[in-house]
N, C-alpha and C positions, 0 to 999 in steps of 0.2 A: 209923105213925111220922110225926113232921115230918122234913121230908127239906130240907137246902137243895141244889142244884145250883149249884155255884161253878166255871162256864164251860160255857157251853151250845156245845159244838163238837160233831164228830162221837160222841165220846163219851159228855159230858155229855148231849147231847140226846138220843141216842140210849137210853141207862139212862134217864134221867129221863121220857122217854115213855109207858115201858112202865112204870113204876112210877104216874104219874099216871093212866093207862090201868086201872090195878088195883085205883084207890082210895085210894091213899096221899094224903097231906096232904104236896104239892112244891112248894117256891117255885122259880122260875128265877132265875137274875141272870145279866143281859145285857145289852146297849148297841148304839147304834146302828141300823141299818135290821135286825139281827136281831131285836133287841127291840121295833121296831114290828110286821115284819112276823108274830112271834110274838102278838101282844099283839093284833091284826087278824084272825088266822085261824088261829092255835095251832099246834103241830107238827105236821110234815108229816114222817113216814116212808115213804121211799124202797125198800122192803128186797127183794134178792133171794130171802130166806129167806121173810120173811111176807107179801111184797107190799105195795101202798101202803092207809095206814091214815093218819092224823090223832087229835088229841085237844085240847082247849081244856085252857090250862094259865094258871098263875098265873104271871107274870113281872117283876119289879123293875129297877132300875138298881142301888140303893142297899140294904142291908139295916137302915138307918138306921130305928130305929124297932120293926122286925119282933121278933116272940114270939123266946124262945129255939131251939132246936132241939136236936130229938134226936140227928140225925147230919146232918151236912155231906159231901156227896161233891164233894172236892176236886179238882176237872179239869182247870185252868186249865195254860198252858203251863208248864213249868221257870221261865223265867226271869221270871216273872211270881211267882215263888212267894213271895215276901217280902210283897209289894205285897197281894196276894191277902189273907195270915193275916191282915194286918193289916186290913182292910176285915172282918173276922169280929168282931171284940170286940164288936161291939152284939148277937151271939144267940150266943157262947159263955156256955151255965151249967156248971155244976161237972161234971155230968155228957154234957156233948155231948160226942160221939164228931167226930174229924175224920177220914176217909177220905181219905186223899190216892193218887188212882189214876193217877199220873203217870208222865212218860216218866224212866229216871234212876234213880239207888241213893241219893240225897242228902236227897232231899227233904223227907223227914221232921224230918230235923235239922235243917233249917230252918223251919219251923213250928213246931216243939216250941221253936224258943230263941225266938220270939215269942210263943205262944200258952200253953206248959206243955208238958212232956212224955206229960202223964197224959193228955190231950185229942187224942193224936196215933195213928192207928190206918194199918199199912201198908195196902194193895195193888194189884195189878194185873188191869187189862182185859184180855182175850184177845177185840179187835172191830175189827173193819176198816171203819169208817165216819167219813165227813166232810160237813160244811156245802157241797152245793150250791147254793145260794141262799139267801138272808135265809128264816128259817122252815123251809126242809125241809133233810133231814139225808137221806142215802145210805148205805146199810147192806148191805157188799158180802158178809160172810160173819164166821162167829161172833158169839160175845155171850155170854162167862162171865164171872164176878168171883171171884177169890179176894183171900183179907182176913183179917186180924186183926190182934189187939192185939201191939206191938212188945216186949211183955215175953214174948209165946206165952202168958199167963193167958186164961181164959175171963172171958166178961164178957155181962152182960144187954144192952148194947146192939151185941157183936156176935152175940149168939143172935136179938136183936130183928130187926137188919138181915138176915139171915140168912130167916127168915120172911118180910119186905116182901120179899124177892129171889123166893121161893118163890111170895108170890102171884102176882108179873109176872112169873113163867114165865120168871125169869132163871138161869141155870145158875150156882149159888154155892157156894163149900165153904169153912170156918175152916183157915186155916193155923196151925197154933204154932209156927211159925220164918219168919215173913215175911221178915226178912231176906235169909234163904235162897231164899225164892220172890222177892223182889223182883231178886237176882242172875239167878237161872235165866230172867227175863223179859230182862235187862237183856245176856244175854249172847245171849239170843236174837234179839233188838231190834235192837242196834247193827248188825251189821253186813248185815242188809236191809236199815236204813235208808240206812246208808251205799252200797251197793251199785245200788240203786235210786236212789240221789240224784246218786251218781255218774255213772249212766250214764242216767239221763232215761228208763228203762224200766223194767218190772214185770216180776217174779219168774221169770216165762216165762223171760227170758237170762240171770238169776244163772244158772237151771238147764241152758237149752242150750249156753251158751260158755262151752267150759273154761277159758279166761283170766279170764275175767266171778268164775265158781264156784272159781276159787281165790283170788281176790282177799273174796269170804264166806267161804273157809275160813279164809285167813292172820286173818282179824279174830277167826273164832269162836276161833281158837287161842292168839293174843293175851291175848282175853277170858278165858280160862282161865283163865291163867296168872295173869292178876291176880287173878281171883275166892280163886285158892287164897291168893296173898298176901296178899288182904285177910279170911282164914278165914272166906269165905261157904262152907264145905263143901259146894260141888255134887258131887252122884253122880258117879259112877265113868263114866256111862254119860251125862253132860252131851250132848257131840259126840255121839253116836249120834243124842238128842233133839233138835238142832237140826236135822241134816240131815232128819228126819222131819219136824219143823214147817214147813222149808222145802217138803220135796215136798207136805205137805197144803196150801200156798196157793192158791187158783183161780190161773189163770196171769198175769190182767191186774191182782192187788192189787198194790201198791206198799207207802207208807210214812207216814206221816203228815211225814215230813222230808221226802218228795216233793213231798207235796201241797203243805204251805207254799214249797220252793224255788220251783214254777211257777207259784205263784200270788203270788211274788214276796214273800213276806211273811219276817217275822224267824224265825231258824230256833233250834231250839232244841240246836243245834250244839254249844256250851259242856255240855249237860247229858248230852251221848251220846258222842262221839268226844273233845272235848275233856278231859272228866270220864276218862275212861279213859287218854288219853296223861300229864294231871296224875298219877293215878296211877302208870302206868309210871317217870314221872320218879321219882316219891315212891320207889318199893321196888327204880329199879336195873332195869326187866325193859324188853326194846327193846320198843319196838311200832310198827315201822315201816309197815305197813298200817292201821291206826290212824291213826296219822299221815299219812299221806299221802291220804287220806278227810276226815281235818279241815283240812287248810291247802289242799289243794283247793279246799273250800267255806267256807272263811274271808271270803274277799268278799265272800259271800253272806248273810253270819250276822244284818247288821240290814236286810236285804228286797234287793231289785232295785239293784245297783250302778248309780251315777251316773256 
């Protein structure tokens, strides 16, 4: 497959490695001292899982010019996401698939009202890795995709994607109710990220401080309650599956909302906590821990307060 990788972050680079790694046909798009120090001595994986490995890979600034593509795995932050679709038009053809594996329940419909709706393909990462330095990427634990088409129809290019997943020995499965999987990430998401972000520490003291772990429950309960308003039909046994994905974290992962707070960068706050309290306002339901997770780190939302 022609693959584009549209943000080479802990994520993107991390998929896009191991797919370049397999044989696949991957362009990067990147900027900056990434993209030289990419472009210089190629991706550099970090991984607790498979240990350090590397791969020379193809990388761009601009896809100005470049062939069409078959799929587009869309990574870039939330709030980049307009900016993003819009830098695609030079290799969307009729048939390219857009993968948007982002943080958020929105995102889609924001791409689809710039690009098409036919061209818009949900899902989400289940991977805990981030941009150490310009070129190497840190991969603390997981690495699965699930994905598919926002109508739940089968499609040749998400059976294709499916197979390039399969060669790179990446763990993938087709969903036909993304939607639904894009809730069940987004309600498991929010409130580690929140929780970790709030208190400058990893997963270890959501789980040891009972003050810490009810302030993740009041959110996962929150979450619910919107999800049902918004008829994402999550299982009965939702709550059960977060508290299990929380106990399966190594102790010192955090959050990708972490890693951006301390690293002082714009946070993608609006697409997680705030996207959630909009909600509560919209359908009437309190979300008082929610909220107080977002206006907390409201000062924090475009980098390092001045």
């Amino acid at each position: 497959m022609r693959i584009i990788i549209l943000g080479t972050g802990g994520t993107g680079g991390y998929f896009g490695a191991k797919f370049a790694k397999a044989g696949e046909d991957v362009t990067f798009v990147a900027r900056g001292e990434h993209l030289r120090a990419i472009r210089e001595r190629g991706l550099v994986i970090r991984s607790a899982i498979e240990g350090e490995w590397s791969v020379k890979v193809r990388a761009v600034e601009s896809l100005q010019g470049e062939p069409p593509a078959d799929l587009v795995l869309f990574c870039v932050k939330s709030f980049d996401t307009e900016q993003a679709a819009e830098s695609l038009r030079p290799i969307v053809a009729s048939q390219t698939g857009i993968l948007s594996i982002q943080n958020g329940v929105d995102n889609e419909d924001k791409i689809g009202r710039i690009l098409g709706a036919s061209h818009v393909m949900g899902g989400i990462a289940y991977v805990f890795s981030f941009i150490e330095q310009p070129g190497i990427i840190v991969h603390r634990q997981l690495g699965r995709i699930v994905f598919g088409e926002m109508s739940g129809a089968p499609s040749k290019r998400a059976t294709d994607f499916l197979g390039a997943c399969r060669r790179a020995a990446i763990p993938a499965e087709i969903s036909t109710n993304i939607r639904k999987t894009l809730w069940e990430k987004y309600v498991s998401l929010v409130p580690i990220a929140g929780a970790t972000s709030l208190t400058r520490l990893p997963v270890k003291f959501i789980r040891d401080v009972p003050e810490t772990h009810r302030l993740w429950q009041m959110q996962v309960e929150e979450l619910l309650l919107l999800a049902k308003a918004s008829d994402a039909r999550l299982d009965e046994n939702m709550k059960t599956r977060c508290s299990e994905f929380l106990e399966s974290l190594a102790p010192d992962n955090t959050s990708s909302l972490y890693q951006d707070l301390i690293a002082g960068k714009r946070l993608e706050l609006d697409a997680l906590h705030g996207h959630a309290t909009a909600l509560g306002e919209r359908y009437g339901i309190p979300t008082p821990a929610l909220f107080a997770v977002y206006a907390a780190l409201k000062p924090y939302i475009g980098g390092k307060p001045k």
